[in-house]
C-alpha positions, -999 to 999 in steps of 0.1 A, spaced: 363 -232 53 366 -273 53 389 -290 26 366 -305 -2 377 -337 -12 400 -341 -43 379 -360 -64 350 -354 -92 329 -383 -87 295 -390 -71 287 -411 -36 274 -436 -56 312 -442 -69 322 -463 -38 357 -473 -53 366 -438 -67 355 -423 -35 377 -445 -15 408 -438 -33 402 -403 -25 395 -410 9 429 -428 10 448 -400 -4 431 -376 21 445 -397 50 426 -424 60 439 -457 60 427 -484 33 402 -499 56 389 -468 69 384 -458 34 363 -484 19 345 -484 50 332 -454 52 329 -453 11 301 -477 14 284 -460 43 282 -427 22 269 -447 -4 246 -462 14 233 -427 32 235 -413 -2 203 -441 -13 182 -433 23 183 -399 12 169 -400 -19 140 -422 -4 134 -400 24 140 -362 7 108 -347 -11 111 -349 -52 108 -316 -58 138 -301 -38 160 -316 -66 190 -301 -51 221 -323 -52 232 -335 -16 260 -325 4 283 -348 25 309 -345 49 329 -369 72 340 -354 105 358 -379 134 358 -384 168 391 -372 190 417 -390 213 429 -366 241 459 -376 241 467 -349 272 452 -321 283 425 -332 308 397 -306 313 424 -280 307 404 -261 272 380 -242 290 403 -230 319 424 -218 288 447 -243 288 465 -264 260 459 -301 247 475 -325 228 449 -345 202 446 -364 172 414 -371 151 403 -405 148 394 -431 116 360 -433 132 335 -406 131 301 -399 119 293 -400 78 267 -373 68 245 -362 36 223 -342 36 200 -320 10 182 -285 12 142 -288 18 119 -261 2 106 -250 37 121 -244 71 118 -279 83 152 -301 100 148 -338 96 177 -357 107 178 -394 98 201 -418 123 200 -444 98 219 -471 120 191 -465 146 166 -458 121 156 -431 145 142 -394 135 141 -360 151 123 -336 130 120 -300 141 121 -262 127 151 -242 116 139 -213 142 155 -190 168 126 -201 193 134 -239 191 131 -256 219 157 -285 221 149 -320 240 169 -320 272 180 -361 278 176 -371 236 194 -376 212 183 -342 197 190 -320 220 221 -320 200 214 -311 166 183 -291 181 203 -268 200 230 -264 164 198 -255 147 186 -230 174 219 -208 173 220 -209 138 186 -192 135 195 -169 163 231 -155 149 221 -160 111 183 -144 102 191 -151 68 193 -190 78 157 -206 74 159 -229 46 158 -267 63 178 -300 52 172 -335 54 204 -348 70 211 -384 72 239 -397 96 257 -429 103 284 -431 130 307 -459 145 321 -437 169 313 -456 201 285 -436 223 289 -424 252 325 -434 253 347 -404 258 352 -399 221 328 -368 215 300 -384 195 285 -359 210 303 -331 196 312 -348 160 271 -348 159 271 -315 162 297 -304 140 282 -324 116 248 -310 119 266 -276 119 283 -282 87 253 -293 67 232 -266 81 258 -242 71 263 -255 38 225 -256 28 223 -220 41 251 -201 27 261 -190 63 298 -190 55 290 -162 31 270 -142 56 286 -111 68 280 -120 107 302 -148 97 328 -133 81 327 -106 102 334 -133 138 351 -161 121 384 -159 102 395 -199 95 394 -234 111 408 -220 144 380 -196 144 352 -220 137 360 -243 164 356 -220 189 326 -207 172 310 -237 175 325 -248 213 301 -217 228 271 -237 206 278 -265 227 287 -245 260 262 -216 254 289 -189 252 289 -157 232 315 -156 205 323 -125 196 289 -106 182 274 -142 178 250 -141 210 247 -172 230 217 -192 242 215 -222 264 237 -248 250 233 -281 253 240 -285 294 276 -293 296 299 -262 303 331 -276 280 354 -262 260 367 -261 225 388 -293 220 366 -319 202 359 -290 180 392 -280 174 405 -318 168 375 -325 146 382 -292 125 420 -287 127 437 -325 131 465 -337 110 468 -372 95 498 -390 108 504 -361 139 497 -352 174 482 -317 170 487 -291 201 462 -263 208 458 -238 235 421 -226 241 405 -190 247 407 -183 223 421 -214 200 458 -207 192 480 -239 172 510 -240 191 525 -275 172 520 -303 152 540 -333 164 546 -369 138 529 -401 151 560 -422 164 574 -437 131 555 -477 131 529 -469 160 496 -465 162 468 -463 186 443 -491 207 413 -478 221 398 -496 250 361 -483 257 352 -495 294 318 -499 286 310 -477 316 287 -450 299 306 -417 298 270 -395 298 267 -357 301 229 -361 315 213 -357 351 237 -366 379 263 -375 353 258 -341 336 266 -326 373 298 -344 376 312 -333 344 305 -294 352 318 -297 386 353 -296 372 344 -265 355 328 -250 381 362 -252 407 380 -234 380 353 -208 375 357 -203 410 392 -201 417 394 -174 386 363 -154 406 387 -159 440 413 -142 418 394 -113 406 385 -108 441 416 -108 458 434 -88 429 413 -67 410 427 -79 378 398 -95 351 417 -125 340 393 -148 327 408 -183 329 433 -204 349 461 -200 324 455 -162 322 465 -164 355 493 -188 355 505 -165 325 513 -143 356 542 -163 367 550 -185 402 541 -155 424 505 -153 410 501 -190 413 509 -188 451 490 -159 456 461 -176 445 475 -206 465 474 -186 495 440 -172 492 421 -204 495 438 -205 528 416 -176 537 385 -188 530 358 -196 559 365 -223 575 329 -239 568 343 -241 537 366 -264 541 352 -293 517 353 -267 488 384 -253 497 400 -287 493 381 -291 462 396 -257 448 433 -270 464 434 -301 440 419 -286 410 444 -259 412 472 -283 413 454 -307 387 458 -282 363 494 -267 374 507 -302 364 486 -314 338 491 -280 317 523 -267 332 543 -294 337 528 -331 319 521 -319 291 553 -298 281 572 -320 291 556 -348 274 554 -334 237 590 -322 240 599 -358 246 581 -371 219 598 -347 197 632 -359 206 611 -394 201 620 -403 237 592 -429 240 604 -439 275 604 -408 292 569 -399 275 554 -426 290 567 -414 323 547 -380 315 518 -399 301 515 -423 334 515 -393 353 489 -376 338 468 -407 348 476 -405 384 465 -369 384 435 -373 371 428 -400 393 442 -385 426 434 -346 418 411 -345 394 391 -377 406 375 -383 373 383 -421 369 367 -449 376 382 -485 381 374 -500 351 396 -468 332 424 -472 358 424 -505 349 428 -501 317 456 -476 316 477 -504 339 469 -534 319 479 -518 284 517 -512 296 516 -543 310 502 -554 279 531 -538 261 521 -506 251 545 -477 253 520 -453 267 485 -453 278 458 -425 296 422 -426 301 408 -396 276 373 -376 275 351 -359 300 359 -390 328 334 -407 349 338 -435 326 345 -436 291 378 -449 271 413 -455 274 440 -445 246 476 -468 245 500 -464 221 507 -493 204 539 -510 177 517 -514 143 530 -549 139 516 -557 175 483 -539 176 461 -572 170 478 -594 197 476 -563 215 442 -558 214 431 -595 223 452 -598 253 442 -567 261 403 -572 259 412 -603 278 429 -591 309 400 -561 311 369 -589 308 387 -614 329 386 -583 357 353 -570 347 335 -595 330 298 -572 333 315 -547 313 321 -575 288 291 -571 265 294 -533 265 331 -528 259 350 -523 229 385 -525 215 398 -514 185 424 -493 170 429 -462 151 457 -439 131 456 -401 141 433 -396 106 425 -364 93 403 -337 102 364 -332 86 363 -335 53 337 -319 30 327 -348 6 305 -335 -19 
């Protein structure tokens, strides 16, 4: 199910292991980099896993993801456009002789420990509500899975930041789990989940609480997403843009970086949290689609599920729909301008921005996809109202900065900024960058970051 590296070695073979890395499609420093962090996890797992398991460990590498477009568009049904970054989370992990889940963040030198069962109860507002909740619908979709792991994790994915550390935790957790437990062998399995495409969907409804086919649902972990980060973490493309539609996940194109580009990440510093009042912003997007697709049903009769369902319908469905927010109560009239602009928001983020965008960058007409990618920006900011000013900011300072392109990316409310950048400029880039953003905002100084990555490849199973 996930590509095994091409390589024969051990973790403790840091230069053998970042060759392979390299060949994989990471870039050199990337490579060596995470090399030594494997090696590294590799040694706090053998002091922290009980002698007599004696099982040999199991790694995996799995990034974050840059939204290139697509904003909140995956669980309406809608497409995206992504690529998998060079940073991510490094994992190993080994099978325990009992039922017991200890995972190690050995950055933070911090420890959740809890049971493999269907009864777990994760930690709402930690860390571990995360890996808890993975656990939790393992043990309730797989009986067979009960054997625990001690997983050990290092990530230099920024937090909070847009970038789905969030996610990539999961996965991660997912992936170890899965491996220790033989669940891609399990007929439930088989039966649900047919390849990558498959998988990340699977393991969107973990995070969202959704049922996936006969794999029942549970709580999730609060948030009411899609499938994206999953799909970019499981399905990306070293060196391409890949383009996915959602409900289910469909590949719809794979698109080459620009030839001598790459791209600068600028993370505001302005936490991008899915907990308490933040957690309520995030699902409020998801909410106005839910209802506009329940407005739908009503008025029609028809059981489409999802906005693009409906837009699927053609121009005359759209204004129908259009129409029937006009005949709501009129008490209602602060929801039904809500509804009004997240209607549009998505008409021109999925219909019209992003189309439009990736078939200019297929002709590589850089111009007129920075046209496309600007006006994504100004619809999230006037219709979707996700931004803040510091991500504004951001997105106008890199093309004055030089970059071709550049959008805020992620769940909004904060977070990161992605600008494509010339290779041979990316360094002055990022310093006059950084600059004009902390001469602005110089409190977000000590909390920002800015760095850049290639579109790497997707998770890799290490060893």
């Amino acid at each position: 199910m996930i590509d095994r590296l091409a390589w024969e070695g051990c973790l403790e073979d840091e230069v053998g292991l970042g060759a392979a890395l390299r060949q994989a499609g990471l870039g050199e420093q990337a490579a060596t980099a995470k090399a030594a962090v494997l090696q590294r996890l590799s040694k706090v797992l053998d002091q922290s896993t009980p002698a007599a398991c004696g099982s040999q460990p199991v790694a995996f590498l799995v990034p974050g993801r840059i939204e290139v477009l697509g904003k909140h568009t995956d669980y309406a049904g809608g497409r995206s456009l992504l690529a998998a970054t060079e940073q991510g989370f490094c994992v190993v992990a080994r099978p325990r002789n009992d039922g017991l889940v200890q995972v190690l963040d050995a950055a933070r030198n911090e420890t959740a420990s809890f049971d493999l069962h269907p009864d777990l109860t994760p930690s709402l507002g930690h860390w571990s509500n995360y890996p808890m909740t993975v656990a939790r619908r393992i043990a309730r979709n797989f009986p067979n899975a009960r054997r625990g792991a001690t997983i050990v994790f290092q990530s230099d994915l920024p937090p909070a930041a847009g970038m789905s550390s969030s996610s990539a935790l999961m996965v991660a957790v997912f992936l170890a789990l899965a491996e220790v437990n033989h669940v891609f062998d399990e007929d439930a399995f088989r039966a649900n989940i047919h390849g990558r495409t498959d998988l990340a969907g699977y393991l969107g409804t973990i995070e969202n609480g959704q049922t996936f086919g006969s794999l029942q649902g549970d709580r999730g972990v609060g948030t009411f997403g899609g499938s994206e980060d999953h799909t970019a973490m499981l399905c990306a493309r070293p060196g391409q843009l890949v383009q996915y539609s959602y409900c289910p996940v469909r590949f719809e194109q794979a698109l080459a970086m620009p030839e001598g580009h790459t791209f600068a990440v600028g993370v505001s510093g302005v936490a991008a949290e899915k907990t308490g009042a933040a957690m309520e912003k995030y699902n409020t997007a998801s909410r106005l689609a839910a209802a506009l697709v329940r407005l739908w049903q009503k008025k029609t009769g028809l059981a489409d599920s999802n906005l693009a369902s409906i837009f699927a319908r053609g121009d005359e469905a759209v204004e129908l729909l259009r129409s029937t927010l006009s005949e709501l109560e009129p008490t209602g009239e602060i929801e039904r301008t809500a509804l009004a602009r997240r209607l549009q928001h998505f008409l021109e983020e999925n219909e019209k921005i992003l189309p439009a965008a990736a078939a200019m960058l297929a002709q590589g007409d850089l111009p007129s996809f920075r046209h496309w990618v600007s006006e994504s920006q100004r619809a999230a900011e006037d219709l979707l109202g996700n931004q803040v000013p510091e991500t504004s900011f951001l997105a106008r300072s890199a093309l004055d900065c030089g970059a071709v392109a550049a959008s805020a990316f992620g769940a909004g409310f904060g977070g990161s900024v992605w600008a494509l950048v010339p290779k041979a400029e990316i360094h002055t880039f990022l310093l006059g960058w950084s600059a004009a953003y902390h001469a602005q905002f110089p409190q977000s100084q000590a909390a920002s970051q800015f760095f850049h990555t290639d579109a790497g490849p997707a998770a890799i199973k290490v060893a």
